[in-house]
mmCIF file of the N, C-alpha and C atoms, coordinates in Angstrom:
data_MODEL
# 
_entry.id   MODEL 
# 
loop_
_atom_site.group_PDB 
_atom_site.id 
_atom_site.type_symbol 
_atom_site.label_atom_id 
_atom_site.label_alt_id 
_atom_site.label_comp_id 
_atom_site.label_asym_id 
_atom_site.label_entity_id 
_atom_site.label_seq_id 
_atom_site.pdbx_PDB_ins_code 
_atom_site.Cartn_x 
_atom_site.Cartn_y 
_atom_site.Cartn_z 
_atom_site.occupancy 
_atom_site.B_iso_or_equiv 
_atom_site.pdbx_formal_charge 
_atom_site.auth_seq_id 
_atom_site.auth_comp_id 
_atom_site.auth_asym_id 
_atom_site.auth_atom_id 
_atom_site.pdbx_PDB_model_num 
ATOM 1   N N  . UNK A 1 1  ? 4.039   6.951   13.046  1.00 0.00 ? 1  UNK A N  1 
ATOM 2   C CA . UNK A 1 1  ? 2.863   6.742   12.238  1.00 0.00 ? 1  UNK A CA 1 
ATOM 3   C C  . UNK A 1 1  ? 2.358   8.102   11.765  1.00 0.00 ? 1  UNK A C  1 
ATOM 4   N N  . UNK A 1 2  ? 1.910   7.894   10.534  1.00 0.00 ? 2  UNK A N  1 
ATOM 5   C CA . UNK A 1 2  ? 1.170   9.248   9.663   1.00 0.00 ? 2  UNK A CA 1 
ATOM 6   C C  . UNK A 1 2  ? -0.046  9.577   9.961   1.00 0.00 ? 2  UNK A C  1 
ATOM 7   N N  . UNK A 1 3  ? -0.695  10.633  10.419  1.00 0.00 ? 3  UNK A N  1 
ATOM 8   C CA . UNK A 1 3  ? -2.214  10.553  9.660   1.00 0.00 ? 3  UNK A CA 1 
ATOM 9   C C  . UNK A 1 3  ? -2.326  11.615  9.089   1.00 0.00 ? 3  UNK A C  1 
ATOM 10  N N  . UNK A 1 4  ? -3.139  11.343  8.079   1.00 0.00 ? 4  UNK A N  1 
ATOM 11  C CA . UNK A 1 4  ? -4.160  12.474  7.205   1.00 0.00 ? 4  UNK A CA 1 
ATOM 12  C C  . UNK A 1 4  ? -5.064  12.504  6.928   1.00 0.00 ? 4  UNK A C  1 
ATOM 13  N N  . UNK A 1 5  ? -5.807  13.161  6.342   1.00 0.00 ? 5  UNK A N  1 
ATOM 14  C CA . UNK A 1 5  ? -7.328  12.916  6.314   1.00 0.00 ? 5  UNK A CA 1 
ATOM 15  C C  . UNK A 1 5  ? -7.671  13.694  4.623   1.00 0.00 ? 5  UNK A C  1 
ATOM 16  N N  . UNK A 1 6  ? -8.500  13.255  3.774   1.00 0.00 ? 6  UNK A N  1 
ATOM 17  C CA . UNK A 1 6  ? -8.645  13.930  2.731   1.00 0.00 ? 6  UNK A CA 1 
ATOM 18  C C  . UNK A 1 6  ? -9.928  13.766  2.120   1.00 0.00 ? 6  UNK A C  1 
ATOM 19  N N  . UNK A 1 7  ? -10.670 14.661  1.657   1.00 0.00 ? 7  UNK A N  1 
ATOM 20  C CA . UNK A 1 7  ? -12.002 13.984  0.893   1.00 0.00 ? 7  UNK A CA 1 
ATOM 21  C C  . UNK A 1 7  ? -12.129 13.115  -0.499  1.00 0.00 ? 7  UNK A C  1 
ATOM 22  N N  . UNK A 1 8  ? -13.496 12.068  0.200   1.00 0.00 ? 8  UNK A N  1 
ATOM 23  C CA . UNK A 1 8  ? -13.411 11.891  -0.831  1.00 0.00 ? 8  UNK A CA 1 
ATOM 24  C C  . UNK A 1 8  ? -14.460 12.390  -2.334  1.00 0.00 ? 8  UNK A C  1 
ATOM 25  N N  . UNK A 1 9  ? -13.353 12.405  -3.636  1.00 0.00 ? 9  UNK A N  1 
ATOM 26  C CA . UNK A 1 9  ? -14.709 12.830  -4.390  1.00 0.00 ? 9  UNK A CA 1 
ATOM 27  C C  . UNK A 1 9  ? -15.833 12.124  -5.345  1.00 0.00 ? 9  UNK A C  1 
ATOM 28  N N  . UNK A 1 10 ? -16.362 13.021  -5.954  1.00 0.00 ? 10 UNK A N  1 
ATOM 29  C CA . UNK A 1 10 ? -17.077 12.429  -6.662  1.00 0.00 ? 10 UNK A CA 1 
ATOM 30  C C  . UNK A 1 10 ? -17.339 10.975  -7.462  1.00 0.00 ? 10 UNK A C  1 
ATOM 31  N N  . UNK A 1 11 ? -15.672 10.910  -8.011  1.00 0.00 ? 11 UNK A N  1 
ATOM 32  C CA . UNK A 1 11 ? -15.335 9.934   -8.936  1.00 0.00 ? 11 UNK A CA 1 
ATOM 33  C C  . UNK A 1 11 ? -14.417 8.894   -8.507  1.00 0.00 ? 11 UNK A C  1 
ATOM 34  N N  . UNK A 1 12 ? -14.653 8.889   -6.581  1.00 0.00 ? 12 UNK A N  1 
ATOM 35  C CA . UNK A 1 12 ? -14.099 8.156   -6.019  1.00 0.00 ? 12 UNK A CA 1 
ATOM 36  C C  . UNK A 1 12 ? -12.693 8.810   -5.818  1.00 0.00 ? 12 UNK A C  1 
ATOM 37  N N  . UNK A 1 13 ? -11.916 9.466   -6.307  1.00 0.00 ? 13 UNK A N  1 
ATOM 38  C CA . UNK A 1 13 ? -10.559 9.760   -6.055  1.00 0.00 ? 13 UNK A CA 1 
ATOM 39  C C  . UNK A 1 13 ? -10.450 10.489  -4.732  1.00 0.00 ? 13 UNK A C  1 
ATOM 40  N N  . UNK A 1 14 ? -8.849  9.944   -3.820  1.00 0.00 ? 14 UNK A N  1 
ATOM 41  C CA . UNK A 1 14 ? -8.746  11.443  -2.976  1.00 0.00 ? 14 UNK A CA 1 
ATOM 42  C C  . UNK A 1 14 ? -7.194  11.520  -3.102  1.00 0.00 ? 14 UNK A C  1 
ATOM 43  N N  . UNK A 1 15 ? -6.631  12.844  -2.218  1.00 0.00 ? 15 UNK A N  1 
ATOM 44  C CA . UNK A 1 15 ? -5.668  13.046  -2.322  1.00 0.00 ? 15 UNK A CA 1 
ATOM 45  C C  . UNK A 1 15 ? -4.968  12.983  -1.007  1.00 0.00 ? 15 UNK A C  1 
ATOM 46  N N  . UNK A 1 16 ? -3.806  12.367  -1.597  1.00 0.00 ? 16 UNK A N  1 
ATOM 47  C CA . UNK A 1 16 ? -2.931  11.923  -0.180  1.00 0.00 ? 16 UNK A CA 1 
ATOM 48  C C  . UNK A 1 16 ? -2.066  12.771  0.014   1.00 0.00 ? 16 UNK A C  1 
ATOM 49  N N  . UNK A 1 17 ? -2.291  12.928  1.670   1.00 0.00 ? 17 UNK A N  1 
ATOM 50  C CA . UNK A 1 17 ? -1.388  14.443  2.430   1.00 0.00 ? 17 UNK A CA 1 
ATOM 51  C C  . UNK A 1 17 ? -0.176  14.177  2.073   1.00 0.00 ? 17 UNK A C  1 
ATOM 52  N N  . UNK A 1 18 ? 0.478   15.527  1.464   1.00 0.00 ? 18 UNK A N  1 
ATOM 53  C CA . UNK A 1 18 ? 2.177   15.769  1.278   1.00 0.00 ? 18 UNK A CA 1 
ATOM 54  C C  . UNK A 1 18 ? 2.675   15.147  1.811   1.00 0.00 ? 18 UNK A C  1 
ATOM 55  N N  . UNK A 1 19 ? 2.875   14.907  3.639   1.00 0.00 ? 19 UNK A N  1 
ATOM 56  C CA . UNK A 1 19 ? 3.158   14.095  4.272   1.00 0.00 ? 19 UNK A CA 1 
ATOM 57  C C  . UNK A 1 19 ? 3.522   13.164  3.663   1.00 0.00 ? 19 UNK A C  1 
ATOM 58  N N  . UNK A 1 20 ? 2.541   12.291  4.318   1.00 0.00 ? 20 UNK A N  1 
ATOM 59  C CA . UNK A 1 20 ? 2.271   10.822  3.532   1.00 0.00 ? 20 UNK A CA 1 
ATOM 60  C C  . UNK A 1 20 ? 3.212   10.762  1.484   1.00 0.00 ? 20 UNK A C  1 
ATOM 61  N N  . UNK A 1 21 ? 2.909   11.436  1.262   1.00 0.00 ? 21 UNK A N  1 
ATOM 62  C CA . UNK A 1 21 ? 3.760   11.478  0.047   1.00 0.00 ? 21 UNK A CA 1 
ATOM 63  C C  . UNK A 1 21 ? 5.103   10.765  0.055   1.00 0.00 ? 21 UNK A C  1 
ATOM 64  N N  . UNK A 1 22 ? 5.686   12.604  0.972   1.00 0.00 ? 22 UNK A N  1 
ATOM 65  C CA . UNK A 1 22 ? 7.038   12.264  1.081   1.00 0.00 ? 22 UNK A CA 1 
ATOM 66  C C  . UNK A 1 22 ? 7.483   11.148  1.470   1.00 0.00 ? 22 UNK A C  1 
ATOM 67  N N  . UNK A 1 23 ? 6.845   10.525  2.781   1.00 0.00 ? 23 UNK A N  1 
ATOM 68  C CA . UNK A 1 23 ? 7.141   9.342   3.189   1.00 0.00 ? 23 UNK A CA 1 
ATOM 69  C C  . UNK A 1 23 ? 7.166   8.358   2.500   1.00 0.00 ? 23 UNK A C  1 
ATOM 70  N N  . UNK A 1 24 ? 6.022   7.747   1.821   1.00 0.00 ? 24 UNK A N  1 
ATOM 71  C CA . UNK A 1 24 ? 6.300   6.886   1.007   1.00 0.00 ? 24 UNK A CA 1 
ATOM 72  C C  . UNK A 1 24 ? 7.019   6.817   -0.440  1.00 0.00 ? 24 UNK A C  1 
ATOM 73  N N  . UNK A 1 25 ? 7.597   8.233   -0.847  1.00 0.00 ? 25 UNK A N  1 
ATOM 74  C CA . UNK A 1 25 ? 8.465   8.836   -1.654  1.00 0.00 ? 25 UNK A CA 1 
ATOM 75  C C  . UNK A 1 25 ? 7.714   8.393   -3.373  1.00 0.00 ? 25 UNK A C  1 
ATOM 76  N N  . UNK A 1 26 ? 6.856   8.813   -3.479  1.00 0.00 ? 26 UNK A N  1 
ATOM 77  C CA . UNK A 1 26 ? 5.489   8.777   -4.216  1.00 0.00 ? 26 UNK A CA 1 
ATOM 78  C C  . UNK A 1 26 ? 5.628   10.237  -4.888  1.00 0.00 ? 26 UNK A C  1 
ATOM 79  N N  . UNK A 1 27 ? 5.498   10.542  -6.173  1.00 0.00 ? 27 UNK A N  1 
ATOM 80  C CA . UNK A 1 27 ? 5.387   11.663  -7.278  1.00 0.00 ? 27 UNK A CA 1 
ATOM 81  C C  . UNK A 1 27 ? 4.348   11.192  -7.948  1.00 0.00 ? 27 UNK A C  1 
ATOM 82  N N  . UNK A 1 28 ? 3.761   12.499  -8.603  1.00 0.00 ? 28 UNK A N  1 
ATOM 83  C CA . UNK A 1 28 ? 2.710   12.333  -9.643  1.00 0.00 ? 28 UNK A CA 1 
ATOM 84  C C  . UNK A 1 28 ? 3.325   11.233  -10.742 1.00 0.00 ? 28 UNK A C  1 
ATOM 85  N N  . UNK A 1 29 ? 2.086   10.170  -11.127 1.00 0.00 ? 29 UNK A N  1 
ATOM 86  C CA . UNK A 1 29 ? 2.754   9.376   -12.265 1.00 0.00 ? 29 UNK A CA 1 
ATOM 87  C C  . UNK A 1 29 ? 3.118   7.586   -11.539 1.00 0.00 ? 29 UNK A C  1 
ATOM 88  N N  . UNK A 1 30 ? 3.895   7.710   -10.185 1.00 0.00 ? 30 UNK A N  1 
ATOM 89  C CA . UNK A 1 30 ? 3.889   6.483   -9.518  1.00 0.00 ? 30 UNK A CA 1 
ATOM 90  C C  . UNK A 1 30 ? 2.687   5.912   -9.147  1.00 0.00 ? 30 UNK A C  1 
ATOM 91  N N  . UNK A 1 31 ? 2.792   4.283   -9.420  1.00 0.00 ? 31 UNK A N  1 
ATOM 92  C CA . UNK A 1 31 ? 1.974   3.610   -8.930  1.00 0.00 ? 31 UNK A CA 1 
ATOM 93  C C  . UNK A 1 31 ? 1.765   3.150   -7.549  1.00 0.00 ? 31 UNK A C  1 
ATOM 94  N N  . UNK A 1 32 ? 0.712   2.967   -6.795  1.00 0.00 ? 32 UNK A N  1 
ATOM 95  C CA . UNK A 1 32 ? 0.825   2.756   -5.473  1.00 0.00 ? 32 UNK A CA 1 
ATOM 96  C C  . UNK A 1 32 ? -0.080  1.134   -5.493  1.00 0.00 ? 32 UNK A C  1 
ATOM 97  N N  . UNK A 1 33 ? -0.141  0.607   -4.612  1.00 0.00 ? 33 UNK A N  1 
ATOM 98  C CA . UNK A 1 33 ? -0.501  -0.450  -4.492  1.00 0.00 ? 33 UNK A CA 1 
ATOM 99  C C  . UNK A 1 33 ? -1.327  -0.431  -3.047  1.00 0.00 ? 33 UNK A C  1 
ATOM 100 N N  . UNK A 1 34 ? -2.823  -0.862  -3.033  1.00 0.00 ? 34 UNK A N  1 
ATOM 101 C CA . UNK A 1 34 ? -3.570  -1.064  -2.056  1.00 0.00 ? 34 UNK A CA 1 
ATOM 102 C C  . UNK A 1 34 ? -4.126  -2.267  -1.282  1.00 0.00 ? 34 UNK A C  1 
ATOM 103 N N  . UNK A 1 35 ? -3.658  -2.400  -0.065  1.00 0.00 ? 35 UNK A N  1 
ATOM 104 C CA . UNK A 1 35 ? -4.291  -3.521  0.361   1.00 0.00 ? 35 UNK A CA 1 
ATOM 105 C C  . UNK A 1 35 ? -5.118  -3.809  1.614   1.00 0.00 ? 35 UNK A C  1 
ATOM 106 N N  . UNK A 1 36 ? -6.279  -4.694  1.522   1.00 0.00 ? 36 UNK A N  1 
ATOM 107 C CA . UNK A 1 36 ? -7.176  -4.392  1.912   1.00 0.00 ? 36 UNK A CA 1 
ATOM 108 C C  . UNK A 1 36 ? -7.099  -5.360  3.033   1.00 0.00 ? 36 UNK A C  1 
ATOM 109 N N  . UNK A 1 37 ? -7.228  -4.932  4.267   1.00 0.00 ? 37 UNK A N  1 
ATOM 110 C CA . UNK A 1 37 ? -7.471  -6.284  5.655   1.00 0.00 ? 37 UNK A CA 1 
ATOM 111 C C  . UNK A 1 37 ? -8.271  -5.525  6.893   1.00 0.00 ? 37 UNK A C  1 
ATOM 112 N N  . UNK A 1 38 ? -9.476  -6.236  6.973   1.00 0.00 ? 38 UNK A N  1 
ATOM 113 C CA . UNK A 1 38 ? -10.496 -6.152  8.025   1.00 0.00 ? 38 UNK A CA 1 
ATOM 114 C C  . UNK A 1 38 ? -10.838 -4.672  8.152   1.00 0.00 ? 38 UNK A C  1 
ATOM 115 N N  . UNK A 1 39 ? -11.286 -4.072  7.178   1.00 0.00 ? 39 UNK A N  1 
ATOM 116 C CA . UNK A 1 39 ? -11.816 -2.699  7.081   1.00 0.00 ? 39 UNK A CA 1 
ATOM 117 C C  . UNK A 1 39 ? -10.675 -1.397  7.180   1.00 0.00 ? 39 UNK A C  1 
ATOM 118 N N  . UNK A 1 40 ? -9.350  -2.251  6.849   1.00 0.00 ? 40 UNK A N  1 
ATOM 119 C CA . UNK A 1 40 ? -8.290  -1.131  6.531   1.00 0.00 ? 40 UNK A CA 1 
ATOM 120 C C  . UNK A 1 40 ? -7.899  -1.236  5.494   1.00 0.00 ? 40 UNK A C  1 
ATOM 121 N N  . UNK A 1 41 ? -6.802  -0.250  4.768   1.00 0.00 ? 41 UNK A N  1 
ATOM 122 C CA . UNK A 1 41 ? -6.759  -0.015  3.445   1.00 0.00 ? 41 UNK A CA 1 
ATOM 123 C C  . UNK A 1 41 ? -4.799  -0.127  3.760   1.00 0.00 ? 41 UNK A C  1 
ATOM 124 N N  . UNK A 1 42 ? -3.982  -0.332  3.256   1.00 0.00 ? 42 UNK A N  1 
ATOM 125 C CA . UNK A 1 42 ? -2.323  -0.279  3.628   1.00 0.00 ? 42 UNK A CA 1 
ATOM 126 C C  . UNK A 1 42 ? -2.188  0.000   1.915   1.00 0.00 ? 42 UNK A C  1 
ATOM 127 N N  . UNK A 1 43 ? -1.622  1.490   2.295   1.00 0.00 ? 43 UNK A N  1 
ATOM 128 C CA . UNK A 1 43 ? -0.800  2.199   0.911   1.00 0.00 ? 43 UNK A CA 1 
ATOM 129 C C  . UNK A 1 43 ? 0.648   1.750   0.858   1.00 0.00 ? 43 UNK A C  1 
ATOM 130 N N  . UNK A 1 44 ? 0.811   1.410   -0.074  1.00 0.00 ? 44 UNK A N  1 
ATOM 131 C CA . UNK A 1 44 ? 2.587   1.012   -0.612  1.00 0.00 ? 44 UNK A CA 1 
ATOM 132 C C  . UNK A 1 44 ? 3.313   1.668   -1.701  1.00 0.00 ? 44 UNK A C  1 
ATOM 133 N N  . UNK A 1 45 ? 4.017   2.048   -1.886  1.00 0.00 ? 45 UNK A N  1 
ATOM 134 C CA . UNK A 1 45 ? 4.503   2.300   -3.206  1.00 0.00 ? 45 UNK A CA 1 
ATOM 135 C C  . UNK A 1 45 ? 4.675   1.325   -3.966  1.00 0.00 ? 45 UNK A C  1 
ATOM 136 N N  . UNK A 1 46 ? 3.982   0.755   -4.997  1.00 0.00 ? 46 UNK A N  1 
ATOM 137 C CA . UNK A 1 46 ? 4.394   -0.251  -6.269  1.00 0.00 ? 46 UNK A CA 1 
ATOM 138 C C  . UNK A 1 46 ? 6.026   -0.171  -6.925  1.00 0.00 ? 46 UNK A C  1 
ATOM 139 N N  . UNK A 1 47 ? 6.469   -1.627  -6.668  1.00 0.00 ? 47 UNK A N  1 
ATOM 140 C CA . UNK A 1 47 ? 7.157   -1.958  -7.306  1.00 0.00 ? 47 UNK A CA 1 
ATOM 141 C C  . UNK A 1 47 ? 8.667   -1.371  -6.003  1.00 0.00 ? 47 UNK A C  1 
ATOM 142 N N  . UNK A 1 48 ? 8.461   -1.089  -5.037  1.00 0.00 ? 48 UNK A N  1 
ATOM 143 C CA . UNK A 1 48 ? 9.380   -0.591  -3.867  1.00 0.00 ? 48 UNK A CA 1 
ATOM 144 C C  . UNK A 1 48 ? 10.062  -2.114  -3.779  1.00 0.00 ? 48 UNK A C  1 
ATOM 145 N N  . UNK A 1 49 ? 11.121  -2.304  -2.985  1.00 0.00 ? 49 UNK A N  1 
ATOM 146 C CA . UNK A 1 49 ? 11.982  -3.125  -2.989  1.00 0.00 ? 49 UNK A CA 1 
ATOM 147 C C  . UNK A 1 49 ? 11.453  -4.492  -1.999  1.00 0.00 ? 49 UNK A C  1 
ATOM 148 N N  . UNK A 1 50 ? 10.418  -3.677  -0.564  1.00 0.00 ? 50 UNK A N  1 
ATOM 149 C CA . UNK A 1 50 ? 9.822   -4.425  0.009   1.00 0.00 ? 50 UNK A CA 1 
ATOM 150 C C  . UNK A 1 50 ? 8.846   -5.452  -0.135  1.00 0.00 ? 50 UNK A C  1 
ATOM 151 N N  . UNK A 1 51 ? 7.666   -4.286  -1.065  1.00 0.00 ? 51 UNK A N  1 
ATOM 152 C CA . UNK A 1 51 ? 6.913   -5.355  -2.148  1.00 0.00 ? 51 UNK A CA 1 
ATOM 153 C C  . UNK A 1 51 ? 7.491   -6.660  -3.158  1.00 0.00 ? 51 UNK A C  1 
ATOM 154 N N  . UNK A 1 52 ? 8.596   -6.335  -3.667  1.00 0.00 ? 52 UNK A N  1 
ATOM 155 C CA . UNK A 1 52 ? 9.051   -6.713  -4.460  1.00 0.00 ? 52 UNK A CA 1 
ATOM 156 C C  . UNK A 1 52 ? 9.379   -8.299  -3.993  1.00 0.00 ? 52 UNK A C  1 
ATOM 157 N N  . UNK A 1 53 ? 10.532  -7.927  -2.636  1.00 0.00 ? 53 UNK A N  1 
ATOM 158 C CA . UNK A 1 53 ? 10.873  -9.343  -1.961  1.00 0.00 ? 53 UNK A CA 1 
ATOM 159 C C  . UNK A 1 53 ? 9.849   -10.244 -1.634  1.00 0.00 ? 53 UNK A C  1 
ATOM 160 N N  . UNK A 1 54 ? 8.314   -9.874  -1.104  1.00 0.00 ? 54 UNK A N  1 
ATOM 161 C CA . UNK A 1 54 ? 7.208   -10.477 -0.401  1.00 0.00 ? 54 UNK A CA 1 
ATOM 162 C C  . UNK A 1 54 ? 7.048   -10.892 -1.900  1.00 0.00 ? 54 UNK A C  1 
ATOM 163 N N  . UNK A 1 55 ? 6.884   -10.456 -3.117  1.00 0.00 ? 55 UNK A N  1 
ATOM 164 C CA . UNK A 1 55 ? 6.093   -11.229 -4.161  1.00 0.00 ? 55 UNK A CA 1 
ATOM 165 C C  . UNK A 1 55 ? 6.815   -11.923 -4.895  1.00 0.00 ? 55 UNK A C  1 
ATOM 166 N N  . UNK A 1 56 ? 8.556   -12.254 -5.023  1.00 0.00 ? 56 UNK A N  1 
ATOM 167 C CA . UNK A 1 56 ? 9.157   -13.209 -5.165  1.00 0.00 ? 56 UNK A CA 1 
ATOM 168 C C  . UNK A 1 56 ? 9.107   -14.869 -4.110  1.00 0.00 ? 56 UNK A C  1 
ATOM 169 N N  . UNK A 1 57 ? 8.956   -14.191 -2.990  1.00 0.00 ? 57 UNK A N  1 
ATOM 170 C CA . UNK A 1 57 ? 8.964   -15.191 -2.008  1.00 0.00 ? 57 UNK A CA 1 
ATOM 171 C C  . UNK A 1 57 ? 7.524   -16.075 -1.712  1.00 0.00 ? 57 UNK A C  1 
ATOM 172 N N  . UNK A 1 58 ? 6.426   -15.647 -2.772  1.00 0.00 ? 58 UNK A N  1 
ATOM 173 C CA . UNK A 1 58 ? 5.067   -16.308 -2.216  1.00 0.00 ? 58 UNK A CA 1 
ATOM 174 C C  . UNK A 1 58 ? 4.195   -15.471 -3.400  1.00 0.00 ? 58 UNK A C  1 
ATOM 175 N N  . UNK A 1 59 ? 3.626   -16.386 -4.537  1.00 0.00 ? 59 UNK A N  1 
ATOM 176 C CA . UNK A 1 59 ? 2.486   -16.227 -5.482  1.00 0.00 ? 59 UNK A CA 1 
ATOM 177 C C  . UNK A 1 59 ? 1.397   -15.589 -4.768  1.00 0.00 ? 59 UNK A C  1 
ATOM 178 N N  . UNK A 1 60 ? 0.818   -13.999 -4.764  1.00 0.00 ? 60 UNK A N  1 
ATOM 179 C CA . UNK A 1 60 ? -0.002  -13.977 -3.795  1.00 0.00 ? 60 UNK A CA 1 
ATOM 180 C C  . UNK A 1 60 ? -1.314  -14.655 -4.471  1.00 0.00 ? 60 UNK A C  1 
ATOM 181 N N  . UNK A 1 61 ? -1.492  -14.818 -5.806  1.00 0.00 ? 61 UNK A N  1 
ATOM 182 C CA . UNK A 1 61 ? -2.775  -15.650 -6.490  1.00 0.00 ? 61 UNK A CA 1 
ATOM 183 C C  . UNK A 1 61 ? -2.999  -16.727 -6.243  1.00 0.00 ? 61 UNK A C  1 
ATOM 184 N N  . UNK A 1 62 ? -1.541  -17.643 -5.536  1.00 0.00 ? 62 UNK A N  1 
ATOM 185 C CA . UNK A 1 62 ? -1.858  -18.945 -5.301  1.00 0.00 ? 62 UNK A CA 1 
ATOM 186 C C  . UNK A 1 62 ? -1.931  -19.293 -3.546  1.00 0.00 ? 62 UNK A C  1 
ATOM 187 N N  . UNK A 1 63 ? -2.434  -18.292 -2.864  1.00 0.00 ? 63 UNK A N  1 
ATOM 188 C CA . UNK A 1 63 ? -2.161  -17.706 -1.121  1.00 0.00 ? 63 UNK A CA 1 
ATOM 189 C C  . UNK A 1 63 ? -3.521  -17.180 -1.127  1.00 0.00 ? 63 UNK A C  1 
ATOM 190 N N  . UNK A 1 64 ? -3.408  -17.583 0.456   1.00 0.00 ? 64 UNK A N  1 
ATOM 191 C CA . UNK A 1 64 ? -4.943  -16.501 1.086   1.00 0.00 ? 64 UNK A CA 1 
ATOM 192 C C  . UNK A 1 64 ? -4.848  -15.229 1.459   1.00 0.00 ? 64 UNK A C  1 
ATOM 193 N N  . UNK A 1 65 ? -5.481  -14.477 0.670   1.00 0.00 ? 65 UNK A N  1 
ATOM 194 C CA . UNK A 1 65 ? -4.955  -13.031 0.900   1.00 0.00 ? 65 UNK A CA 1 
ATOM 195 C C  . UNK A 1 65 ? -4.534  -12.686 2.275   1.00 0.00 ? 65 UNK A C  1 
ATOM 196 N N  . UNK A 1 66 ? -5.251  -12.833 3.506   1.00 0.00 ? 66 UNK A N  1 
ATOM 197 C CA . UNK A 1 66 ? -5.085  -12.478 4.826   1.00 0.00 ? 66 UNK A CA 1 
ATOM 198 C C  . UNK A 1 66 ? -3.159  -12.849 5.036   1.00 0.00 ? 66 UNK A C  1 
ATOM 199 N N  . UNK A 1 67 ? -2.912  -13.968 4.893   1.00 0.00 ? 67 UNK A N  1 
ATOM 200 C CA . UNK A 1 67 ? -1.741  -14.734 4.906   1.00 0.00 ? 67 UNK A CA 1 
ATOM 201 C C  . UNK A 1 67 ? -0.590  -13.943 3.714   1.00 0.00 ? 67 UNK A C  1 
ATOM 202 N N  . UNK A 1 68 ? -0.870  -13.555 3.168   1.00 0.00 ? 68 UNK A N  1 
ATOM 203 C CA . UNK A 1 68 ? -0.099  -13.056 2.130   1.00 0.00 ? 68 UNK A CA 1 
ATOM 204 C C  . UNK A 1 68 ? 0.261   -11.195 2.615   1.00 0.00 ? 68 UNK A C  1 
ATOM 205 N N  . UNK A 1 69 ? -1.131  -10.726 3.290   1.00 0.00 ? 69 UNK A N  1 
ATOM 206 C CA . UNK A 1 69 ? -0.839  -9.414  3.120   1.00 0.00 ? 69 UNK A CA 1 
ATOM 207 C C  . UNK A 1 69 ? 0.244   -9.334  4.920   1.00 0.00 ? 69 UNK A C  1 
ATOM 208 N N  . UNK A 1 70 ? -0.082  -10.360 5.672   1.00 0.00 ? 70 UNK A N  1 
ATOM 209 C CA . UNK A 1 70 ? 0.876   -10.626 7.020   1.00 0.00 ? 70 UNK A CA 1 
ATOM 210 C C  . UNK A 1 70 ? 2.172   -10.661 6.681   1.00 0.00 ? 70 UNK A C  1 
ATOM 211 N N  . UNK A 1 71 ? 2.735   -11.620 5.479   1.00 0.00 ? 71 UNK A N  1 
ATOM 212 C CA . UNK A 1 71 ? 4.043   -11.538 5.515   1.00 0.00 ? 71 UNK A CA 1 
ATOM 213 C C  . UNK A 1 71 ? 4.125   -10.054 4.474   1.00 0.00 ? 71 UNK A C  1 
ATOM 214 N N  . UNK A 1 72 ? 3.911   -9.479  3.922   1.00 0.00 ? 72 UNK A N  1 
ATOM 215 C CA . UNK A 1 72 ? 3.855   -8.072  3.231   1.00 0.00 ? 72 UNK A CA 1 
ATOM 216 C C  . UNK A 1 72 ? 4.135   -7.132  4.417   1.00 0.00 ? 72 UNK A C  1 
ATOM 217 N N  . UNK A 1 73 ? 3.487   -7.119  5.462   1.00 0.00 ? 73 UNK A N  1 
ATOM 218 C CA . UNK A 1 73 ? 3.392   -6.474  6.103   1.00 0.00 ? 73 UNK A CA 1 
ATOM 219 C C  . UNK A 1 73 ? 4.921   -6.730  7.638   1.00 0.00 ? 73 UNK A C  1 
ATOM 220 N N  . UNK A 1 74 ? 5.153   -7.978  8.009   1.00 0.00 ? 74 UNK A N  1 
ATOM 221 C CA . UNK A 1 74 ? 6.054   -8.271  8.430   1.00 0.00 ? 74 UNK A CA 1 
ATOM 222 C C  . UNK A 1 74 ? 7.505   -7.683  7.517   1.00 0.00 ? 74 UNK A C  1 
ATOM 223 N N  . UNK A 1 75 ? 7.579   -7.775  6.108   1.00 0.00 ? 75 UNK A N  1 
ATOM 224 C CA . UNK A 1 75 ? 8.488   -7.506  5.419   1.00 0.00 ? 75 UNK A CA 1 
ATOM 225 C C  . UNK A 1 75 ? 8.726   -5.793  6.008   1.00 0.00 ? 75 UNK A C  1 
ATOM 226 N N  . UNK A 1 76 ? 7.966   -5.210  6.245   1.00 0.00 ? 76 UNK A N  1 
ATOM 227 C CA . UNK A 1 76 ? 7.825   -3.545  6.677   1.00 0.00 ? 76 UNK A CA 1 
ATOM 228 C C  . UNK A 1 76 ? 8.701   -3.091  7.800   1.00 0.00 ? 76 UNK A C  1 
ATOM 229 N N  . UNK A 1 77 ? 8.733   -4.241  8.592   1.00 0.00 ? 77 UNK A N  1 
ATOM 230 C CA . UNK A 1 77 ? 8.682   -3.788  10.392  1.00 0.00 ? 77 UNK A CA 1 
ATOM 231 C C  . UNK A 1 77 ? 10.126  -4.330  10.305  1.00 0.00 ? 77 UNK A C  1 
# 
């Protein structure tokens, strides 16, 4: 597991530790995808192969988010 820590600014933006970058193999310009469960935030890279399978396999618009971001997250491990 990663941690980092970064401020946040003004206009809401922060910046995610190199670390964390590399890992999720993220460059200026990629989209990331955020998801939100019980006061945590789970960074993804958009459009990664993992995401990809979880949102062929289950409409998350037509799902309860909680239920949707479990198998997202099972897809990981």
């Amino acid at each position: 597991m990663s941690i980092g820590t970064s401020p946040l600014s003004e206009k809401g933006q922060v910046t995610i530790p190199k670390e964390i970058r590399e890992y999720l193999g993220v460059k200026p310009g990629d989209k990331v995808l955020f998801l939100v469960e019980e006061g945590k935030v789970i960074l993804v890279k958009a459009g990664s192969k993992k995401v990809s399978n979880v949102l062929r396999k289950q409409k998350p618009w037509k799902t309860n988010h909680l239920e949707f971001q479990m198998r997202l997250r099972e897809e990981w491990l």
